[in-house]
The first five atom37 places (N, CA, C, CB, O) and aatype in JSON, in Angstrom:
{
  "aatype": [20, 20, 20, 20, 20, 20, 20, 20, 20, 20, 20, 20, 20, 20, 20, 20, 20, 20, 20, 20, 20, 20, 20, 20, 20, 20, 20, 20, 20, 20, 20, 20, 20, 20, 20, 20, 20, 20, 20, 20, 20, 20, 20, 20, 20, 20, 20, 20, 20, 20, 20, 20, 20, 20, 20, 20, 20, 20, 20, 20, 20, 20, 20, 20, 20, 20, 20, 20, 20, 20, 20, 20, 20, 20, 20],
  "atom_mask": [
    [1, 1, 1, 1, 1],
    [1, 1, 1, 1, 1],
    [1, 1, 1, 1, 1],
    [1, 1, 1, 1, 1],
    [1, 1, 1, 1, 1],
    [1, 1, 1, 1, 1],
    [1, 1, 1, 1, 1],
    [1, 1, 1, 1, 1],
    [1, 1, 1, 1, 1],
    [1, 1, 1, 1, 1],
    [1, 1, 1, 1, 1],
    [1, 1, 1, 1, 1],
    [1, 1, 1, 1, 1],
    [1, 1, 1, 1, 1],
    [1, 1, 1, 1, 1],
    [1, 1, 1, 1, 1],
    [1, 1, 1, 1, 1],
    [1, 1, 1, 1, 1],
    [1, 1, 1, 1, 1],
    [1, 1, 1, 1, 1],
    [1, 1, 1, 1, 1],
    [1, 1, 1, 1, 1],
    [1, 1, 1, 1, 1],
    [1, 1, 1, 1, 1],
    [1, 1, 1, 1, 1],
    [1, 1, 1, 1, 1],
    [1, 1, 1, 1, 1],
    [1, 1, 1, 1, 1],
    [1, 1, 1, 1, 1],
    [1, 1, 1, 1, 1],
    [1, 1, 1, 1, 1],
    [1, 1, 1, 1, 1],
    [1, 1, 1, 1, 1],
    [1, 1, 1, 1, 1],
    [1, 1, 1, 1, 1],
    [1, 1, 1, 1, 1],
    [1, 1, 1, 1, 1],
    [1, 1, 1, 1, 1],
    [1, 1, 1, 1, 1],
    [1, 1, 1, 1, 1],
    [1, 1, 1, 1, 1],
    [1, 1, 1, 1, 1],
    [1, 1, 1, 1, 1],
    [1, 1, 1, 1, 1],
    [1, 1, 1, 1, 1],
    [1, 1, 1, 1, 1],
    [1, 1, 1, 1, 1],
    [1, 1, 1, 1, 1],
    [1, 1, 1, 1, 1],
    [1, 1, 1, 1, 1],
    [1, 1, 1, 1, 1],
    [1, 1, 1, 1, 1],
    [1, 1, 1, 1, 1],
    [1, 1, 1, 1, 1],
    [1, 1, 1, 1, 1],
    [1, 1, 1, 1, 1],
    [1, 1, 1, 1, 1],
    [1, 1, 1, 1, 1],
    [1, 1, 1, 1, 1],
    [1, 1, 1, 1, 1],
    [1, 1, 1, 1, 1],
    [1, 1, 1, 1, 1],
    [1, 1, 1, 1, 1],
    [1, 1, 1, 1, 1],
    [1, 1, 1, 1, 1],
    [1, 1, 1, 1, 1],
    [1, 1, 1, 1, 1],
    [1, 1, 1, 1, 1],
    [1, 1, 1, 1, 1],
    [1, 1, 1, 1, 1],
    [1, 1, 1, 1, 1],
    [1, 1, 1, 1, 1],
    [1, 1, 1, 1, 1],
    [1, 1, 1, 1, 1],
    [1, 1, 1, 1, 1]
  ],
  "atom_positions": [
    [[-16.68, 28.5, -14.77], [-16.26, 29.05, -16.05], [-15.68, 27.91, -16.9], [-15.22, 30.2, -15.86], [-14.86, 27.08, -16.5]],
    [[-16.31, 27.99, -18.36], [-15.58, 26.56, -18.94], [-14.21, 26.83, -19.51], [-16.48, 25.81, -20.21], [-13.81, 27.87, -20.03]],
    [[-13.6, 25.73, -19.33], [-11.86, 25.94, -20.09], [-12.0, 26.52, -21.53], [-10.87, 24.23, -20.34], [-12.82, 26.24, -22.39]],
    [[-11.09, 27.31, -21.55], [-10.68, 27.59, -23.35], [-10.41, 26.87, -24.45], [-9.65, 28.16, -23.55], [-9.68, 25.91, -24.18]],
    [[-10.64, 26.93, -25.36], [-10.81, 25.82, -26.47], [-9.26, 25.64, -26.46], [-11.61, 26.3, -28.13], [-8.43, 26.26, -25.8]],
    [[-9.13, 24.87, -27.16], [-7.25, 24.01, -27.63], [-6.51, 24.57, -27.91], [-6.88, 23.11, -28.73], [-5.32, 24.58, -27.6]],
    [[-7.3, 25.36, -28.81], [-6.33, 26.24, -29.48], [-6.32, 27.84, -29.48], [-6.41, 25.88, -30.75], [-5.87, 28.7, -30.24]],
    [[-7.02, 27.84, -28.31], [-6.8, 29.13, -27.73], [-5.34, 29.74, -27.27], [-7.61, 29.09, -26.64], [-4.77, 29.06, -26.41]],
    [[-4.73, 30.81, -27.66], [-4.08, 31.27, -27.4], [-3.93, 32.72, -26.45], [-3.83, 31.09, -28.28], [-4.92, 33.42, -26.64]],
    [[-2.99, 33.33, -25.51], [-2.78, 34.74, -25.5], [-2.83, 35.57, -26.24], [-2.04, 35.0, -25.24], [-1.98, 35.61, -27.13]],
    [[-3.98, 36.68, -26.13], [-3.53, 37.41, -27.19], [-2.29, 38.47, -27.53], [-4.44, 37.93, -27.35], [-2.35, 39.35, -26.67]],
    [[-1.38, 38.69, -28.3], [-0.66, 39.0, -28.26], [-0.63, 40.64, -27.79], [-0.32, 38.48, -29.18], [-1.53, 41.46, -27.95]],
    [[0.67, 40.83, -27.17], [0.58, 42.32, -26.72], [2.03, 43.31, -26.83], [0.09, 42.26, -25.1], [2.97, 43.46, -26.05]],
    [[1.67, 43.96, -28.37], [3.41, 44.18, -28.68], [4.02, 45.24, -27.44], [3.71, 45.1, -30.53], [3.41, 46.27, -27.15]],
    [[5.39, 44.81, -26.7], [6.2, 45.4, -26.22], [5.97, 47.03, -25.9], [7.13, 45.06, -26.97], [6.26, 47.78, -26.83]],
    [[5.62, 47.47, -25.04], [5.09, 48.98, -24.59], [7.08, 49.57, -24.95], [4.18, 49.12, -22.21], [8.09, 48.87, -24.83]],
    [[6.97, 51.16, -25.43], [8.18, 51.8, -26.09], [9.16, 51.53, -24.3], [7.78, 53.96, -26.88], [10.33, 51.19, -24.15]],
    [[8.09, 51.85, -23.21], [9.14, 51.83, -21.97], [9.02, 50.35, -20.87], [8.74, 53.38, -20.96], [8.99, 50.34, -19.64]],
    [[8.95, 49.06, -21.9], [9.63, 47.8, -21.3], [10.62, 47.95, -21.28], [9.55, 46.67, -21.76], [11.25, 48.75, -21.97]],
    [[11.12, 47.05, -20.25], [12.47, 46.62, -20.21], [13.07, 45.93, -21.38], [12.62, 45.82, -19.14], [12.49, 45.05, -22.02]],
    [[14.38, 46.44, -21.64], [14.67, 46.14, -23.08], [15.56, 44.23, -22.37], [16.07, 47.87, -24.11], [15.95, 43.35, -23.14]],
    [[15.62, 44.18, -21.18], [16.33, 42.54, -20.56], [15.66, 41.75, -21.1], [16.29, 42.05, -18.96], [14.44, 41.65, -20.93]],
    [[16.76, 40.62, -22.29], [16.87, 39.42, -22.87], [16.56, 38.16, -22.13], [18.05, 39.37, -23.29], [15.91, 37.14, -22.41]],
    [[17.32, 38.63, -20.97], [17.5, 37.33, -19.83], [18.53, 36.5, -20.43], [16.04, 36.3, -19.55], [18.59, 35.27, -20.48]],
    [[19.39, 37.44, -20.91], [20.7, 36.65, -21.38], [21.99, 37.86, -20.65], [20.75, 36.46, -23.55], [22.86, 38.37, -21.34]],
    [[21.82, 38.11, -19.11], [22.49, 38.96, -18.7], [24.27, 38.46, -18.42], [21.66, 39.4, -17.53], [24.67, 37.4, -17.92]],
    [[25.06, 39.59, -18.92], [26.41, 39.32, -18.67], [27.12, 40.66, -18.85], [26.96, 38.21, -19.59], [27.25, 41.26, -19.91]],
    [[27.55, 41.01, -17.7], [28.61, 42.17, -18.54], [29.73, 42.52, -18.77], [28.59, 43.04, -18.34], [30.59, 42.34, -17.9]],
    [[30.02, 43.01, -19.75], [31.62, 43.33, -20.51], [32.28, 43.94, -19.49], [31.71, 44.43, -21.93], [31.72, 44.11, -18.41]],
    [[33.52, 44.32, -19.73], [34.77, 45.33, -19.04], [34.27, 46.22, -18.64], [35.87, 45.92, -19.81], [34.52, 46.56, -17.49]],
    [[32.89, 47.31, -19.83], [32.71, 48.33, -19.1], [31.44, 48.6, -18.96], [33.33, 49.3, -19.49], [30.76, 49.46, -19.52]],
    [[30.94, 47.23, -17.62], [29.88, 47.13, -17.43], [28.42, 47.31, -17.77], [30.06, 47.35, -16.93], [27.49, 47.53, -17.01]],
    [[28.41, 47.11, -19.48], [27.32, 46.98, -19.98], [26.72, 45.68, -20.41], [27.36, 47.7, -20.8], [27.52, 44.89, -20.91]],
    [[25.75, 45.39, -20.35], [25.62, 43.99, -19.92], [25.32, 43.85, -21.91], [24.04, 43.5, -18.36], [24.77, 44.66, -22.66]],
    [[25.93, 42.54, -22.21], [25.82, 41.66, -23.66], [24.81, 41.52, -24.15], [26.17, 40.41, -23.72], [24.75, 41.48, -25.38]],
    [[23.63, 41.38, -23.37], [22.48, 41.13, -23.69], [21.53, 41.66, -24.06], [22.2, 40.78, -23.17], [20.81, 41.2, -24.95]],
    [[21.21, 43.26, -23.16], [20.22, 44.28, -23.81], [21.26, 45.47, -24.2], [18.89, 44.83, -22.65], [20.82, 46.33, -24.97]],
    [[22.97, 45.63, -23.6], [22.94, 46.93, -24.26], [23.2, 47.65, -23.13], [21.65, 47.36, -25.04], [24.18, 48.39, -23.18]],
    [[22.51, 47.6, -22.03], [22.41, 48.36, -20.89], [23.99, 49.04, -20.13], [21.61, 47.34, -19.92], [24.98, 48.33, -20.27]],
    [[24.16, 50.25, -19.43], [24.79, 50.01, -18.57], [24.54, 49.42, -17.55], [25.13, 50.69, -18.38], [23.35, 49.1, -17.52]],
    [[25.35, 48.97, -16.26], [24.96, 48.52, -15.16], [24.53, 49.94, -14.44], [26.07, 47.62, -14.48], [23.35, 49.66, -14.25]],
    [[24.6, 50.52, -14.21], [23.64, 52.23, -13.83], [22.38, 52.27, -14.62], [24.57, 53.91, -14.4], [21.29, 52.24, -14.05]],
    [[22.46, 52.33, -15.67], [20.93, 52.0, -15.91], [20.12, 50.86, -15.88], [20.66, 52.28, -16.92], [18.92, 50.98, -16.14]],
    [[20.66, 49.62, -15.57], [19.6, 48.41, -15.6], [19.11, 48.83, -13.94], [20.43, 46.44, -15.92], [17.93, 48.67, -13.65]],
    [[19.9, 49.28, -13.06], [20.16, 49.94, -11.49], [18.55, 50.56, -11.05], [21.57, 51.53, -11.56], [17.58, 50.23, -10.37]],
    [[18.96, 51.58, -11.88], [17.77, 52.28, -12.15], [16.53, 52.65, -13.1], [18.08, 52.95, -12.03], [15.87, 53.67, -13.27]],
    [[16.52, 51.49, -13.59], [15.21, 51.3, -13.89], [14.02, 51.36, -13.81], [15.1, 50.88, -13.92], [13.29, 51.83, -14.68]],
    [[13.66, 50.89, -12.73], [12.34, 50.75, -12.24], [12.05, 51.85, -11.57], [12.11, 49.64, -11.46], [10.9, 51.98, -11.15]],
    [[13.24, 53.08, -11.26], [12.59, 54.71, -10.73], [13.23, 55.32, -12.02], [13.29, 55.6, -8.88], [13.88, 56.35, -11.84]],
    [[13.14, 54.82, -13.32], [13.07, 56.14, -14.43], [11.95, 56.49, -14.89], [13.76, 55.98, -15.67], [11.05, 55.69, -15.12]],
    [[11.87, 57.62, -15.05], [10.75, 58.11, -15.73], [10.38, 57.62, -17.02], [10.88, 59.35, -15.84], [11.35, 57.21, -17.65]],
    [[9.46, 57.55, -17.52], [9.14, 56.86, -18.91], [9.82, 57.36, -20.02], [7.75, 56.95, -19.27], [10.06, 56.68, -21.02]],
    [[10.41, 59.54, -19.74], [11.21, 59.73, -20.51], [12.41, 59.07, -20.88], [11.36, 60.56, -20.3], [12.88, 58.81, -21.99]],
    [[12.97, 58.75, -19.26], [14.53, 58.63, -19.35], [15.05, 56.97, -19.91], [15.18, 58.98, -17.62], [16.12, 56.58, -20.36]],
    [[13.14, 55.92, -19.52], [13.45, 54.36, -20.24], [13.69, 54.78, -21.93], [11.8, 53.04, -20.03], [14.26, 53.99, -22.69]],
    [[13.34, 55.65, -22.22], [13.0, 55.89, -23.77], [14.58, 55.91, -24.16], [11.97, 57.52, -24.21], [15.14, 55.21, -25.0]],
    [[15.19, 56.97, -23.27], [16.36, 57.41, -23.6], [17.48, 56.16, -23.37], [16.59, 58.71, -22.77], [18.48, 55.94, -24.06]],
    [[17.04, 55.46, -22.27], [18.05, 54.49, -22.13], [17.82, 53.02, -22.94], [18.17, 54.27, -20.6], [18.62, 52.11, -23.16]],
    [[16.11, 53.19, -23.36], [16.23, 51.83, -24.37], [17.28, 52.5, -25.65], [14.31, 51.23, -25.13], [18.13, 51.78, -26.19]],
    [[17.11, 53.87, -26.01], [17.66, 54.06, -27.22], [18.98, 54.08, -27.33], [17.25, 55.06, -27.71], [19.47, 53.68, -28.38]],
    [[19.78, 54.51, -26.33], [21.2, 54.14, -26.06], [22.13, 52.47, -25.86], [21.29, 54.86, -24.85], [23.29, 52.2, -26.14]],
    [[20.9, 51.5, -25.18], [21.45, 50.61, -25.73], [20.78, 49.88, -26.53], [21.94, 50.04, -25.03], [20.63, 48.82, -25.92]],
    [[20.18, 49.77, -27.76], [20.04, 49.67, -28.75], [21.33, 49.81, -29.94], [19.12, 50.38, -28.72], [21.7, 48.97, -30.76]],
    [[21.9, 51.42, -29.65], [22.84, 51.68, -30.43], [24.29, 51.14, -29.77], [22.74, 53.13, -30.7], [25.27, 51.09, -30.51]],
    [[24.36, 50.79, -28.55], [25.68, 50.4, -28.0], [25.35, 48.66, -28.52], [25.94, 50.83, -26.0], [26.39, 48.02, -28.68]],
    [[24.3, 48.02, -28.73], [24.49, 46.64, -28.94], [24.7, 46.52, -30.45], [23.29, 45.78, -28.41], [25.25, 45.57, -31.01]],
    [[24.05, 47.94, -31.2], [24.66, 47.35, -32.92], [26.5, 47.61, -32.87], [23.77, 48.75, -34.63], [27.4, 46.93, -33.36]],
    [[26.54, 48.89, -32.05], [27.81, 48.99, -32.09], [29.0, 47.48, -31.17], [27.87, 50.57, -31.44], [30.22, 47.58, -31.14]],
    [[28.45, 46.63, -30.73], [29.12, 45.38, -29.81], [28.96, 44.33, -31.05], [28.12, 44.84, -28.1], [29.62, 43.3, -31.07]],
    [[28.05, 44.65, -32.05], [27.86, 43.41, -33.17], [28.95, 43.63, -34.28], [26.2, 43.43, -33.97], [29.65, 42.77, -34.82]],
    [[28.89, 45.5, -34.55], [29.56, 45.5, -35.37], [31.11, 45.18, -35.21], [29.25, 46.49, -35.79], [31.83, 44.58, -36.01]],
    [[31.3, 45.46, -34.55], [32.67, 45.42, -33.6], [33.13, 43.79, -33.49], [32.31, 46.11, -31.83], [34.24, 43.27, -33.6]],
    [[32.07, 43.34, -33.28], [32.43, 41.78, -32.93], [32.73, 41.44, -32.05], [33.2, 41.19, -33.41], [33.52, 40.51, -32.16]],
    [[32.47, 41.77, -30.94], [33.1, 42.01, -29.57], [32.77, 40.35, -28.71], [32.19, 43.62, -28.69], [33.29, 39.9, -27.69]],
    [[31.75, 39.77, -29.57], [30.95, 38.94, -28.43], [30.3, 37.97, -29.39], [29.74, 39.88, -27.39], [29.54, 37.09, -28.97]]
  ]
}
């Protein structure tokens, strides 16, 4: 098979709604939600056995706990 031209790239593949919302900038606060995605430590836990409903529910919760850590200024 011949190599790919130079400037071949990956094609891009936007983020499925139930990825993992992890930065890889993990750390967590006092009350164990980690700085980085938002997460609790119970839900980063269980992750990988949530249902696609419950990633939905837990990307959307920390989403709103990380605007609320910005607004706040916490970090």
């Amino acid at each position: 098979m011949p190599d790919p031209p130079r400037n071949w790239q990956m094609p891009f593949r936007k983020p499925a709604a139930t990825d993992s919302p992890c930065v890889r900038n993990c750390c967590l606060d006092e009350h164990d939600v980690c700085m980085g995605c938002g997460r609790e430590l119970q839900e980063i836990l269980r992750w990988q056995s949530a249902s696609h409903e419950d990633r939905e529910v837990i990307r959307a919760a920390a989403k709103i706990r990380l605007n609320d850590m910005r607004a706040a200024r916490k970090w």
